[in-house]
N, C-alpha and C positions, 0 to 999 in steps of 0.2 A: 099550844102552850110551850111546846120544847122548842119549837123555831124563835120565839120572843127571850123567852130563858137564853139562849145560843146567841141569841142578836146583841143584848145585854150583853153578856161578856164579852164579846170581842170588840164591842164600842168600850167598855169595862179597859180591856185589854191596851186598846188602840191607846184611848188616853192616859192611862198609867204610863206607856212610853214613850209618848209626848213630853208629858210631864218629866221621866227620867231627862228625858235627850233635847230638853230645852237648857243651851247656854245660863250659867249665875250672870246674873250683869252686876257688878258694884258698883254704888256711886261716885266712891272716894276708892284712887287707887295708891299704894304708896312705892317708893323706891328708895333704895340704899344701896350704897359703893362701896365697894371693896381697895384694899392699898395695893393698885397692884407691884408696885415696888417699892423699897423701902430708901430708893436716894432722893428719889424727888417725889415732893407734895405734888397736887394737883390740883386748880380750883375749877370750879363745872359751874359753869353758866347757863341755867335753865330760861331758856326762851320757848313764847309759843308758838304758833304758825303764823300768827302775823307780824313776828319779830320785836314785841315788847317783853320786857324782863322779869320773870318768874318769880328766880331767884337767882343767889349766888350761894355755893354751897364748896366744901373741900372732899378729899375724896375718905374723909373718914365719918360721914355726915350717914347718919341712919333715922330710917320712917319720916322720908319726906312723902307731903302728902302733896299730890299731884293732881289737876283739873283731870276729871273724867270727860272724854269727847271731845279730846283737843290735842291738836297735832301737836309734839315735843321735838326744839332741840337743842340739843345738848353740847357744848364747848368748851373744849379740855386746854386750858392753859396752866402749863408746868410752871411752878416758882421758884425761879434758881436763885439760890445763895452760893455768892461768893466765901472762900475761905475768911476773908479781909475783913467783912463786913461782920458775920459771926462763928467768930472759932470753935468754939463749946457745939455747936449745934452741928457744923460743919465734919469735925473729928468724930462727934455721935453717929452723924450717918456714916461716916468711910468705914466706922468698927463695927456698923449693923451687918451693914454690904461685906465686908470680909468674914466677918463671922457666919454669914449664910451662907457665903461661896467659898469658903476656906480651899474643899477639895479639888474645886475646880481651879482656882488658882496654884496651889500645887501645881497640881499637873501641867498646868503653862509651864511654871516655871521650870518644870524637869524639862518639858521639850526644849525648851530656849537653850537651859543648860545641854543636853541632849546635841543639840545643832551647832552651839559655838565652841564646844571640846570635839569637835570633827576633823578629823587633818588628811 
């Protein structure tokens, strides 16, 4: 009777850690991107392995929801604006960009200063 008790738990046992140590599969997977800079936009062109078009998306696009079981990829094309074309948007990004790197621009410019007052 104690051998059958003993057999029972460690089948007991067995599949409770099956159970722990089996992979979640989700059906619906999602994805979102991050800015990674702040001069230029970027738009992401979701393709899937046989090369027809997902979507198109920018790089501030969050809980895109993605085919589960399908190979993905992904193409980063940057969208440059000219000063000419929009000034208002164009002077927004140069003061975002300076106001983030303020210090490290300093610091250029001390060494430049630094190198051209050399005699």
């Amino acid at each position: 009777m104690d051998s059958s008790k003993n057999r029972f738990s460690q089948l007991l046992l067995v599949f409770t850690l099956l159970f722990l140590c089996s992979p979640a599969v989700s059906a619906v997977q999602y994805i979102s991107f991050a800015q990674p800079d702040t001069l230029v936009q970027k738009d992401i062109y979701l393709y899937n392995g046989t090369g027809s078009l997902i979507g198109l998306y920018n790089t501030t696009s969050t809980g895109i929801e993605i085919p589960a079981g399908t190979d993905l990829i992904f193409i980063l094309k940057p969208q440059y604006s000219s000063p000419l074309d929009d000034p208002s948007t164009w002077l927004s990004s140069t003061f975002s960009y300076v106001e983030s790197n303020l210090v490290a621009l300093i610091i250029i410019l001390f060494l430049i200063g630094i190198l051209l007052t050399r005699k």
